[in-house]
N, C-alpha and C positions, 0 to 999 in steps of 0.2 A: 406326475411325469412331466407335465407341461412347464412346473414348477424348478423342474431340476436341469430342462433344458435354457432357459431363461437364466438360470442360475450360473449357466456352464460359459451361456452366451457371455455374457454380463463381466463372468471374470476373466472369459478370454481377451474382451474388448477396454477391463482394465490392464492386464500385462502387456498390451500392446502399449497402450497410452504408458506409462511407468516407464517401460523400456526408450521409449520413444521420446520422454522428456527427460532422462537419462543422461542420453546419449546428447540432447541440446545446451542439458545442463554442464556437462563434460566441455563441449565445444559451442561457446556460446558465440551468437554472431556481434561481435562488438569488434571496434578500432580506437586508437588511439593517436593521436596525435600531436607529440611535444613541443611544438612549434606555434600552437593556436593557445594563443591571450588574449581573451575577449575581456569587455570591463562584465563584470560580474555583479547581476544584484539579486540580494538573499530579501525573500519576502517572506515576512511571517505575521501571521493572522492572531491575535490573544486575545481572549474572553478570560477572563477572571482565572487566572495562571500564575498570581503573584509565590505559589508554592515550587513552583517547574521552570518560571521564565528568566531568573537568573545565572541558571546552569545551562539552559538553553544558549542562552546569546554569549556567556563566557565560549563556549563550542565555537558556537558561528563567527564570534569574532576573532578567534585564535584560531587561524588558520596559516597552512604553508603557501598560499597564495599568496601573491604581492601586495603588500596593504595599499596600496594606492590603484589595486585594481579589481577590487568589490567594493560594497558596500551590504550593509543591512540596514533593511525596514522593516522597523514592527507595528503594527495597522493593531491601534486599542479599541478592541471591536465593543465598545458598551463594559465594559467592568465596572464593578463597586467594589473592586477591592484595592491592593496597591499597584497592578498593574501598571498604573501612569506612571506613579512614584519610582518606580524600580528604572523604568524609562528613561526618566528624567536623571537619574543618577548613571546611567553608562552615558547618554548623551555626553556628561560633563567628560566620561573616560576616555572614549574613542571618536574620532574624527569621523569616521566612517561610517558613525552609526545615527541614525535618524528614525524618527516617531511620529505617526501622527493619529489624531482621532479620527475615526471613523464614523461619517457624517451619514444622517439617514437618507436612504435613496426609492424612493417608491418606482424606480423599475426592477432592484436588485432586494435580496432577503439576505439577513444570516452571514456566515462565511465569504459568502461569493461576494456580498458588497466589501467588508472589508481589504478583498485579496484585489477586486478589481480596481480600488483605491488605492495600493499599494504598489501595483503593477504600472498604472498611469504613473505614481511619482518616482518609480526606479528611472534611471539612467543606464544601466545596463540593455545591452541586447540578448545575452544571456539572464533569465530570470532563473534561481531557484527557492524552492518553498519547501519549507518544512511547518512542522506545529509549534507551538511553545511548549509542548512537555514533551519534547525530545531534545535529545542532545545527538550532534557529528561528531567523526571525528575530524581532525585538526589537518588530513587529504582531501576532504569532501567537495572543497572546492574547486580546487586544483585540477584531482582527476575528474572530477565531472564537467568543465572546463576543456579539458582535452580532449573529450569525445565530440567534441563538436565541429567535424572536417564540414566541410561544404553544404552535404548531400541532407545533414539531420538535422531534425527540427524539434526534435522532442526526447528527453533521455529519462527514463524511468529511472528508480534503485527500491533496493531491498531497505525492508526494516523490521527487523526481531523487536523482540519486549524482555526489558528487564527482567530477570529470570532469578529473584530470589527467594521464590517459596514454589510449592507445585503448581498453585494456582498459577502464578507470572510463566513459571516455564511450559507450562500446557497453553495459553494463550501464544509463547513465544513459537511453539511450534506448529500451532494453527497460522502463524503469519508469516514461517518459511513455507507452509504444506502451498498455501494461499497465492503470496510471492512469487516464489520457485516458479510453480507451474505459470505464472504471468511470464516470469522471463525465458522463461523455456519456448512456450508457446511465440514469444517474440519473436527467438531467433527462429524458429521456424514459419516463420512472416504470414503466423497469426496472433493479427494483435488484438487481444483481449479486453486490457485494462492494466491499470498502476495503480498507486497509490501515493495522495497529495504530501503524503509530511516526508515523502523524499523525491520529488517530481522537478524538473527542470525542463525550457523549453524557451525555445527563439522570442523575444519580444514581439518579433514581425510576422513569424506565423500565429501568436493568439490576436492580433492587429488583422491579421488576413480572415481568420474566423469569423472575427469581428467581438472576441472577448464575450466575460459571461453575462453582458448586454441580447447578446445575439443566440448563445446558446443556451438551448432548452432546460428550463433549471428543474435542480434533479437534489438531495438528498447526498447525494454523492456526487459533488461538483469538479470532482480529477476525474474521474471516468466517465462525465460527460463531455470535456476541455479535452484530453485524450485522446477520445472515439473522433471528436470534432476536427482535430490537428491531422489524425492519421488518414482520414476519408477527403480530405482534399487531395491525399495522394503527392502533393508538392514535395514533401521532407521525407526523409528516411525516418525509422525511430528504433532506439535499441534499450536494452533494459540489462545494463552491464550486473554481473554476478562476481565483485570487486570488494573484498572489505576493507577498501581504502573508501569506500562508496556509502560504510552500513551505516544505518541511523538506529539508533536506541530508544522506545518510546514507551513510556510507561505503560505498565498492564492497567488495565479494569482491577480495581479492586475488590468486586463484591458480582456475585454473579447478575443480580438486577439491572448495573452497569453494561457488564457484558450480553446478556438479552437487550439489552435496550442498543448496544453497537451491531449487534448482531440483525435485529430488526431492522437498522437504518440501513445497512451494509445492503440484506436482503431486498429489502425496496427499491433501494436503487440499482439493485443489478436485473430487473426488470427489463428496464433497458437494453441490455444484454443482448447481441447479435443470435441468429440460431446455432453458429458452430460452439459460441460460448455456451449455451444453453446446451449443447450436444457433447461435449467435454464435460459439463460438469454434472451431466446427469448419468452419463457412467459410472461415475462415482457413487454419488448418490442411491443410483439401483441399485448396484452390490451390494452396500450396504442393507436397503429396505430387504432385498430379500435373500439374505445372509439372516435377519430378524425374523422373517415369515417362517425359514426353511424352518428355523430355532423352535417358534412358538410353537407349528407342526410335529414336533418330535425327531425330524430330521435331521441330526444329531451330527452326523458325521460328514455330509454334505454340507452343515455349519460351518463345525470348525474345522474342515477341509480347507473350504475357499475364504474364511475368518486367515488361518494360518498363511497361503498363499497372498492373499489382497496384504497383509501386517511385512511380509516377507519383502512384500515391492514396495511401499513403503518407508520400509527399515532401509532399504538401498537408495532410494533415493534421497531422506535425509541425509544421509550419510555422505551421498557424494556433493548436495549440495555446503551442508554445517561444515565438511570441510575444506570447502573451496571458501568459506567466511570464518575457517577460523572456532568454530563454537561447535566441535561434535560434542561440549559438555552437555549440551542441551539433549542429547539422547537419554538421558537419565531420567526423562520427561515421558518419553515416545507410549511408555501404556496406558499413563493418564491420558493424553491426547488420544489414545483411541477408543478408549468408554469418550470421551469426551465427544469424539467426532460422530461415534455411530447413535449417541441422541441428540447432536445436534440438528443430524439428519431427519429424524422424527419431529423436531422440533421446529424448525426454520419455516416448511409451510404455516404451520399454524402463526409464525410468526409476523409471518409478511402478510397474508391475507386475514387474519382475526386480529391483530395485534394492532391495530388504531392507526393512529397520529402519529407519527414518528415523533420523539420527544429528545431534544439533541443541544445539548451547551444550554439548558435554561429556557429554548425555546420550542413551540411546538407547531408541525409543519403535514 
């Protein structure tokens, strides 16, 4: 009995939430403004990407923005492979584009040093960062550019995953399920988190933080920069749902990869305020006892609230993939939900049994 009210709770308190990011996702709080041309610099961090990093910067450098009003830097964070080489050959093609090695820094680790070295040498007051195994499209600049009226300091964006087998497309819709519910939660001015390989943000508010010198280093170094920028409370921040905005980034090819994203992910969201931790463990409970009700014999109170929790869901993909463009990706939607309901089972064991975080060759 105790079982089935908990259950009742659980899924009442996720069609709330679903309904609710819905309706943010439908009407999302974003602005535009055609009239703001800031100098723009694209920073991107590579470790051994010599497979990803040429398609990457063909993207970033071919943009509808004015070419004499961005630039790209790409910070060779330690590679053995041609990472330099590949470098060294756009430098010769575009004016615009610039490289440097990434020097060791015994107050900085990993990622963070090379993005903080990269950040010092832009020129722009608008920075944005993506990864080397993604690609923009050819607006990405532009309109994330114009979101930049006075008031904002920080502009998130979405990013799907190549979606050519089930594997890629059930990852891809773990990182709208993921995403979405970031931008949703934004415009209803709880801000959650982002994600770095589509992240942009005022040079002078990471300067006012004091950069990732000053901020607590974390496994997941945008959602610590992030939390940092929006708790000063100085800048607005919005997380446009624009697929003039989307970024493209390769899936995990092999599930060991993805356990091992999934563990860093989890780690770092640790950090995680209490409301974020109370949103996403709604979720989460449904699930666990959706499993419980199952293993009990409670068969019909399963897939009662199994059908309901899939039903909100399905709607909400739906309004989001087609405000970006990609309802293909629903073709995906029931591998992603075996998918999601042992990730569920999976993730604590993750985060607290599962070691060292092991991430780009290094281990943290």
């Amino acid at each position: 009995m105790i079982l089935s009210y908990l259950l009742a709770a659980f899924l009442l308190l996720n069609v709330v939430q679903i309904a609710l990011v819905i309706l943010a996702v439908r009407r999302p709080r974003d602005e535009v403004d055609a009239s703001v041309h800031p100098f723009v610099s694209v920073v991107i961090a590579a470790r051994d990407e010599e497979s990803n990093l040429a398609a990457c910067l063909e993207s970033t450098l071919n943009q509808t923005y004015e070419h004499q009003l961005f630039e790209v830097i790409v910070v060779n964070d330690h590679s053995s492979d041609r990472t330099e080489n590949i470098c060294q050959e756009f430098a010769v093609q575009f004016d615009n584009f610039r490289y440097l090695n990434a020097r060791e820094d015994i107050q900085l680790r990993g990622k963070t040093n090379a993005l903080d070295q990269g950040i010092d040498e832009a020129k722009g007051e608008i920075i944005l960062i993506t990864d080397a195994d993604c690609t923009v499209p050819s607006t990405w600049v532009e309109w994330t550019a114009k979101r930049y009226t006075s008031s904002v300091g920080i502009v998130g964006g979405l990013t799907l995953q190549k979606a050519d087998t089930w594997f890629g497309g059930m990852q891809s819709l773990d990182w709208a399920y993921i995403l979405g519910l970031a931008a949703a939660t934004m415009s209803l001015r709880i801000p959650l988190s982002t994600i770095g390989n589509n992240l942009s943000f005022r040079k002078s508010a990471y300067k006012h933080v004091g950069g990732y010198r000053k901020i607590p280093f974390s496994v997941t170094e945008d959602f610590m920069l992030f939390q940092a920028i929006v708790q000063t409370k100085k800048w607005d921040y919005i997380c446009p749902i624009d697929p003039r905005l989307l970024v493209t980034s390769q899936p995990c090819s092999e599930w060991r990869e993805l356990l091992r994203q999934k563990h860093r992910w989890g780690t770092g969201g640790l950090d995680m305020n209490l409301t974020g931790f109370s949103i996403g463990a709604i979720g989460f409970g449904l699930n666990i006892l959706i499993l419980i009700s199952l293993a009990l014999g409670n068969y019909v109170a399963a897939a009662g609230s199994l059908a309901v929790k899939m039903a909100g869901e399905l709607c909400f993909f739906s309004v989001l993939l087609r405000k970006l463009y990609h309802l293909q990706l629903l073709r995906y939607f029931l591998w992603f939900e075996a998918y999601f309901i042992c990730y569920v089972l999976v993730l604590p064991f993750l985060v607290f049994l599962g070691g060292r975080v092991v991430w780009k060759g290094r281990t943290y």
